[in-house]
N, C-alpha and C positions, 0 to 999 in steps of 0.2 A: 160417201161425201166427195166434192169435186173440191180437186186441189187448185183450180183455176177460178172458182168464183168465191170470192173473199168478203169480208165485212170489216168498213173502217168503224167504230164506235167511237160516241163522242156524247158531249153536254151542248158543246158546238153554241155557247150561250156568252159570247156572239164568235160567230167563227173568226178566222184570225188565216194571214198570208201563210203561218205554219200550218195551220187545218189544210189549206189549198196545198202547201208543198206537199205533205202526206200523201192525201189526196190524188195529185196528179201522179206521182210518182209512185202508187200502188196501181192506179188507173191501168200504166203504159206495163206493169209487172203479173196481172189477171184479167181472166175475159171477162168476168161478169165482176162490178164492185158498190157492192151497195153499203153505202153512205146512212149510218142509222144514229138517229139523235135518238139518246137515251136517257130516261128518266134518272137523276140520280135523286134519291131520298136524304142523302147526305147533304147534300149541296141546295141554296135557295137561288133562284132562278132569275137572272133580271128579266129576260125574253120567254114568253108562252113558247111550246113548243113548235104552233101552228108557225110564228115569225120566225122562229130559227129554222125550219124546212124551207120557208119562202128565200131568206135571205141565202142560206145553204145551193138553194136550186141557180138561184140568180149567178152568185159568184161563183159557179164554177160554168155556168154558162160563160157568162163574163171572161173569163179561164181562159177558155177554149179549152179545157179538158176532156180527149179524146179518149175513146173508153166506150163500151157498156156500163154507167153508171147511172144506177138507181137511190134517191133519196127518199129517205122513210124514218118513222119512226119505232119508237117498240118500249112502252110502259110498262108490262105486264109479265113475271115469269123471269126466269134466266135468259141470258145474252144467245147463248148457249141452244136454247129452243131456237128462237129467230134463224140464225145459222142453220142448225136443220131443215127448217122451213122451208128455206131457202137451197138446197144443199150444198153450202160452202163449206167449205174445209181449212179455212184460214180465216184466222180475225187480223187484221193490222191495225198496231198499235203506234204513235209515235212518241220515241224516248227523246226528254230533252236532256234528263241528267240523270245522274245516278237517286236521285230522289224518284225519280217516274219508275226506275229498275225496279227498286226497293218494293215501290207499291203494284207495281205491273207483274212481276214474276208472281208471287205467290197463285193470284188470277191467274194465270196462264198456265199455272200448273196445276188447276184445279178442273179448267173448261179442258185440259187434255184428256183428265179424270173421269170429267161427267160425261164426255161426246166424242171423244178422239177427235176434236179440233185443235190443229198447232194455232199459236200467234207469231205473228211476223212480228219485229220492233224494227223501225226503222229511224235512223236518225236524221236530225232534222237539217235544214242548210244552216249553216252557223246563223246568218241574219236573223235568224227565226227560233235561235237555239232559247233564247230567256224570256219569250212572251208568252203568257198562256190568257185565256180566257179571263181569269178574273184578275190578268194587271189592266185589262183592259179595262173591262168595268170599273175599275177604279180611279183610271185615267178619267174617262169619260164622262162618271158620275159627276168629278171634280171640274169639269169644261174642259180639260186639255184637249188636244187635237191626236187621236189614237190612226188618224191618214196611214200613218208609216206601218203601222201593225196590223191593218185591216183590208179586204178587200173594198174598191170604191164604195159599191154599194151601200155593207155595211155602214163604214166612215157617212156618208151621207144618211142613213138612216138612223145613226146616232147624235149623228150635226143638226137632223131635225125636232130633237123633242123627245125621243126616247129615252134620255136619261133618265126620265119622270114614271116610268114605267116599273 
């Protein structure tokens, strides 16, 4: 496996300016970094998969995020398969607290198990340290204005009607 081409994983349901911080900041750290929205069975979804790739590709366009990065998704199987697939050799993760540790490590020491893939954890810029995906959708739901937490796009694509979704 290549130690330079890496996989960010995510729900990315709706991404968020920390998904981008990740993001860019893994971008400029590997040559190859593909960006994989991933089915979680845990979790209920506000965005289909297909709008969270469109919105995902937009805003890091938007970004300007420079890189080899590829957006995709992956339902089916271990994280783990994908990564081979692909041959990367690093997942990045981004830790906001010691709650993300808690649930992150045991995962990461499991995909070192099944594939000798490491995960990177990186932390987030503080402005971005307490937002995750579903305060968003919560914001949102409610009408508040999630602007500050979101890339344009998104924010615009929630300001239009997608809370009903």
């Amino acid at each position: 496996m290549n130690s330079r081409i890496a996989v960010v994983p995510g729900s990315f349901d709706p991404p968020t300016l920390g998904h981008l911080d990740v993001i860019s900041r893994a971008a400029r750290l590997y040559d190859e970094l593909h960006v994989l929205v991933v089915h979680n069975p845990g979790k209920e979804a506000m965005l289909p998969i297909a709008q969270r790739l469109s919105l995902l590709e937009q805003s890091i366009g938007e970004a300007g995020i420079d890189g080899h990065v590829i957006v995709g998704s992956w339902s089916m199987g271990l994280l783990v398969d994908y990564a081979r697939d692909v041959d990367a050799g690093v997942l990045v993760k981004g830790i906001r607290s010691q709650v993300d540790v808690a649930y992150e490590s045991p995962m990461a020491i499991v995909n070192r198990h099944l594939a000798d893939i490491e995960t990177v954890f990186l932390l987030p810029d503080p402005a971005h340290a307490m937002v995750s995906s579903s305060l968003v959708r919560q914001v949102a739901a409610l009408g508040g204005d999630v602007s500050p937490f979101v890339p344009p796009v998104v924010a615009s694509f929630l300001d239009t009607g997608a809370r009903g979704l």
